[in-house]
ZAPAVO-820862 format. One record per residue (C-alpha): residue in one letter; x negated, y, z. Coordinates in steps of 0.001 Angstrom, whole numbers, padded with zeros to 6 digits, always signed. Each point is the difference from the previous one (the first is absolute). Layout:
BEGIN
AXYZ;...
***
This chain:
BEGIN
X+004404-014948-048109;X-003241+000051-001389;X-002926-002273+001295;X-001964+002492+000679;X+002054+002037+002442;X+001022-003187+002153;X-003589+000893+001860;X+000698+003247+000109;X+003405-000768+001687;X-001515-002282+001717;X-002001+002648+001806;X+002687+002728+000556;X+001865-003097+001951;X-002705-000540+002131;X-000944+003497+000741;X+000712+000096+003568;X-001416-003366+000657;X-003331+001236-001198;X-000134+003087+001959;X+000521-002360+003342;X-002992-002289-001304;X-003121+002066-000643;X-002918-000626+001382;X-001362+001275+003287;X-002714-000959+002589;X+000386-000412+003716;X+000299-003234+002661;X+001910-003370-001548;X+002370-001548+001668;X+002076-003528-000757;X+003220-001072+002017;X+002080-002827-001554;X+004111-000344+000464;X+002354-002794-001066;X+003338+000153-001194;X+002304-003001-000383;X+003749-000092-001517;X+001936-002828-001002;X+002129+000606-002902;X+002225-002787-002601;X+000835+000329-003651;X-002449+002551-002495;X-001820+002690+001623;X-001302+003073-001301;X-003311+001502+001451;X-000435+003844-001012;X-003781+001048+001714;X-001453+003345-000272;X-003953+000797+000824;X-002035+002513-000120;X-003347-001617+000590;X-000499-003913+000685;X-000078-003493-001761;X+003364-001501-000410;X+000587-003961-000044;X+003247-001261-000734;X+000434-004355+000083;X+002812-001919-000319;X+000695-002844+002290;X+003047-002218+000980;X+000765+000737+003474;X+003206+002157-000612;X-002227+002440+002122;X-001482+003969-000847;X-003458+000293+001694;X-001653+003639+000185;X-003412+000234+001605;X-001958+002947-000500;X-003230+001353+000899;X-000298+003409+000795;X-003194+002407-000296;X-000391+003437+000377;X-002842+002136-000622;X-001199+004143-000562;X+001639+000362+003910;X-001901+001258+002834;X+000184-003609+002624;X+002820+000658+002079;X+002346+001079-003117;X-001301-003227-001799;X+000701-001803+002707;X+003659+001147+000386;X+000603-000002-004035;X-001184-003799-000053;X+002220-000611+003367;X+003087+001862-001058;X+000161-001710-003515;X-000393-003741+001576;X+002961+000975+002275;X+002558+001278-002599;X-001097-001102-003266;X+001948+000907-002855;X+001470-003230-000763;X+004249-000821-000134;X+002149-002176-001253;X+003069+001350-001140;X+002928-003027-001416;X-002015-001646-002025;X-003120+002821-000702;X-002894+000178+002356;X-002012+003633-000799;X-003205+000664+001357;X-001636+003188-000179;X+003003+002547-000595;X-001318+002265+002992;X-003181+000186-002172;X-000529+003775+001130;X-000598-001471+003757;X-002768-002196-000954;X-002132+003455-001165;X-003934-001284+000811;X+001204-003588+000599;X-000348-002399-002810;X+001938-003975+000225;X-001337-003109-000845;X+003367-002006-000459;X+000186-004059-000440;X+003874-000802-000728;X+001092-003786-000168;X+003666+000221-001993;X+002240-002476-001482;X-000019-000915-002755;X+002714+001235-001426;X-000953+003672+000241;X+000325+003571-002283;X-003647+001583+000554;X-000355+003694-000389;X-003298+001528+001397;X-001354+003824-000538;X-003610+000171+001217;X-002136+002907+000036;X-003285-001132+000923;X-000308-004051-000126;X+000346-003094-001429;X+003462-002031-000541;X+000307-003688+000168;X+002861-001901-000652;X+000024-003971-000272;X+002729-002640-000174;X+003705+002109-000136;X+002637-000284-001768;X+000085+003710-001089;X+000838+002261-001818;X-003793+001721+001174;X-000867+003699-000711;X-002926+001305+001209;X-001714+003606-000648;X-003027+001279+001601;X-002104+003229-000902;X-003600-001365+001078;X-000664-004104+000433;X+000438-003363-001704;X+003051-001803-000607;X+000142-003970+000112;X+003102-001998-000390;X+000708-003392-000471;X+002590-002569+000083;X+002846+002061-000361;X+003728-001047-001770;X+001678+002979-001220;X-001243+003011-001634;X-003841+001838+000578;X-000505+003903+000340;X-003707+001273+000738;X-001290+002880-000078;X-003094+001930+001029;X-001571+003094-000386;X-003548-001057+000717;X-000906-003652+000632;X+000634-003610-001868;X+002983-001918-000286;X-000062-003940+000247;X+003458-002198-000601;X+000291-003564-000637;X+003098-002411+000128;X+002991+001677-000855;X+002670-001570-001076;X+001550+003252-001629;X-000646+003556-001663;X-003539+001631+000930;X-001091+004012+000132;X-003131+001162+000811;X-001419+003614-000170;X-003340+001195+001063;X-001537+003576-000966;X-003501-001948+001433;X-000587-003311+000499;X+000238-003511-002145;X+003530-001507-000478;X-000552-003783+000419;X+003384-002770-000523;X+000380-003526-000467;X+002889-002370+000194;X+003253+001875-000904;X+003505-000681-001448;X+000935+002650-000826;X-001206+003223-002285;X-002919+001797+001017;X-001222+003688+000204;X-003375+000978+001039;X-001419+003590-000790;X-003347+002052+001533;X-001430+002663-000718;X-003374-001132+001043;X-000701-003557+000459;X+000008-003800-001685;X+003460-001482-000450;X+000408-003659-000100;X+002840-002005-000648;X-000108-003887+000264;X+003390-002819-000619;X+002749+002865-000611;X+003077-001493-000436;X+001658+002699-002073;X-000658+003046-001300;X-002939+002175+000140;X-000894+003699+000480;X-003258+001303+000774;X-001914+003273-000612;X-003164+001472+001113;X-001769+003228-000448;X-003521-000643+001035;X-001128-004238+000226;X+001386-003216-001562;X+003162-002104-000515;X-000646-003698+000410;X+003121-002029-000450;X-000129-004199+000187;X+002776-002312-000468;X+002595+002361-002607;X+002896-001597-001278;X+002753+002623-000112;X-000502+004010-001395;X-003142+001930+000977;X-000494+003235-000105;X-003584+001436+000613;X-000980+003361+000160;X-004235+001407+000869;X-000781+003617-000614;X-003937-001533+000665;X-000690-002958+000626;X+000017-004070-001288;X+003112-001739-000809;X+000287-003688+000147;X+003163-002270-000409;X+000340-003951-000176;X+002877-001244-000368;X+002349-001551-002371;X+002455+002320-002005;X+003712-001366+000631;X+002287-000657-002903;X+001398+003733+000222;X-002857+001403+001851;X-001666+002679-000170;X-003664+001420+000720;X-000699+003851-000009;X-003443+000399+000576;X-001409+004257-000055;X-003362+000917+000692;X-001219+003412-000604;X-004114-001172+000899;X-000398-003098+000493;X-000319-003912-001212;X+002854-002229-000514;X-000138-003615+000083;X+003440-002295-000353;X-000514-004339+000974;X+002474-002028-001351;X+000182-003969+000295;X+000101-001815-003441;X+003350-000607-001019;X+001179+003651+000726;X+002644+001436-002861;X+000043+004000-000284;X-000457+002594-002312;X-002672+002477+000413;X-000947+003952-000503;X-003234+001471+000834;X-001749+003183-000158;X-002362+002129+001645;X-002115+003322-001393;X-003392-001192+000490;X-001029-003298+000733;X+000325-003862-001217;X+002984-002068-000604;X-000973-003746+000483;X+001584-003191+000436;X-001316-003527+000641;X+003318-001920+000202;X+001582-000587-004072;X+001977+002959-001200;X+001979+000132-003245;X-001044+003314-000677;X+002907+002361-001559;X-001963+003261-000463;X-003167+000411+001047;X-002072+004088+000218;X-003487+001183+001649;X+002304+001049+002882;X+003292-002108-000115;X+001253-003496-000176;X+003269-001207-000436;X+000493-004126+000078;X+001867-002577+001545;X-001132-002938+001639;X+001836-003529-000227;X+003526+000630-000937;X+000378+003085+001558;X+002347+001313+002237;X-000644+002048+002959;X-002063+003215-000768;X-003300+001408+001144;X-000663+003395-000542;X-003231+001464+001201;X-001141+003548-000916;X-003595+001286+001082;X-001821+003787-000787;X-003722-000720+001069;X-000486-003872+000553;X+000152-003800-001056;X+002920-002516-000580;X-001038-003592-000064;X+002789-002796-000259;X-001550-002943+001837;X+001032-003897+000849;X+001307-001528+003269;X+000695-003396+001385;
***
């Protein structure tokens, strides 16, 4: 499927959940509610919301804890009072074997929104659909998949495999020991510490990628690629906007770098072995690290630098390539 479309699906998904969120004035009201289950072996936690902050932690106590906080607002007093009331009392939360869902009677909740705080095990599956809010998710095991249509996403500390995605709002992940995905139509795409490959696209927004541990994937429409720490394949992709990779080339490696407006500048440390193609339409080609040059135009540059190797490819229509040192 293409990238682009993922927001749009994004947004058909979450159609209902966005009706049952808008905005309306009247009285606010809070009541909290607790919900405890004790549960052995992997869990998976499947939460639905249409409007509310959702924080997910893992902990070691073998234990699932749900507290929410409920609001409700755009009622005339007595019918906030009762929304708020009736919610607390029979809160959409159940465990089912080894699934606890929260939020399937989502229709109920109309004019209510739910602040939920879930403590998990560790080992737990994550899958959260929020309409109007922010996911959290800390410490688990995983897999984690999270999708929300207006709100930030943060993750961190998380074993298995990353999904994100957002319509509207940033997306934050750090510490994963496996595969990452990130899509935002509007908001900045920010990871560090991964092990495995990496995919990061906005439409709107700065990406930045820091210590990926395999491959990499990014692409941008409107704002900047920044991408620290590259040791496997890259690929880079800005329709407007700065590129900027550092990084050393791996033995079969390989760097494709596209800009269609916009500078390009690749760090390497000393020592680094690749071969080298550059181009853009308008705009300089420079290099302050030795190059053996193997042909050399106003517009292009083909070289290789130390023995060669990997292979850097960088291609630019309106902008500069410079080829810089690192330590």
């Amino acid at each position: 499927m293409p990238r682009l479309s993922r927001v749009a699906l994004l947004l058909a998904l979450l159609g209902p959940f966005l009706v049952l969120s808008g905005c309306s004035s009247g009285p606010s009201i809070t009541k909290d509610f607790d919900r405890d289950f004790t549960v052995s072996g992997p869990v998976r936690l499947e939460i639905s919301n249409a409007s509310g902050d959702v924080q997910i932690t893992g902990s070691a106590d073998g234990k699932v804890h749900v507290h929410g906080t409920v609001r409700s607002a755009g009622l005339h007093f007595g019918d906030a009072q009762k929304a708020v009331n009736d919610a607390a009392a029979h809160p959409p939360v159940e465990l089912r074997a080894d699934t606890v869902r929260i939020g399937r009677d989502v229709a109920r909740l109309h004019n209510v929104s739910v602040l939920y705080t879930i403590e998990v095990p560790r080992d737990t599956e994550v899958t959260a659909s929020v309409a109007s809010g922010s996911p959290t998710v800390s410490n688990v095991i995983g897999p984690v998949k999270l999708d929300t249509a207006s709100g930030s996403i943060h993750v961190d500390k998380v074993q298995k495999s990353v999904q994100a995605n957002t319509a509207s709002g940033s997306i934050e992940i750090s510490n994963i020991e496996d595969d990452v995905r990130a899509t935002t139509a509007s908001g900045n795409v920010t990871i560090a510490n991964t092990r495995g490959d990496v995919r990061a696209t906005t439409l709107s927004g700065k990406i930045s990628i820091e210590n990926p541990g395999g491959r990499v994937e990014a692409s941008n429409a409107s704002g900047s690629i920044d991408i620290k720490g590259a040791a496997n394949d890259v690929k880079a992709q800005v329709a407007s906007g700065r590129i900027s990779v550092a990084g050393n080339p791996s033995a079969n490696g390989y760097w494709d770098i596209q800009s269609a407006s916009g500078n390009v500048e690749i760090s390497v440390p000393s020592g680094s072995d690749f071969h080298l193609s550059a181009s853009n339409s308008s705009g300089e080609i420079s290099a302050d690290i030795p190059v053996v040059i193997e042909e050399q135009g106003k517009h292009t540059l083909r070289a290789h630098v130390g023995d060669g190797g990997g292979r850097v490819e960088i291609h630019t229509v309106s902008g500069k390539i410079h080829f810089r040192g690192s330590k």
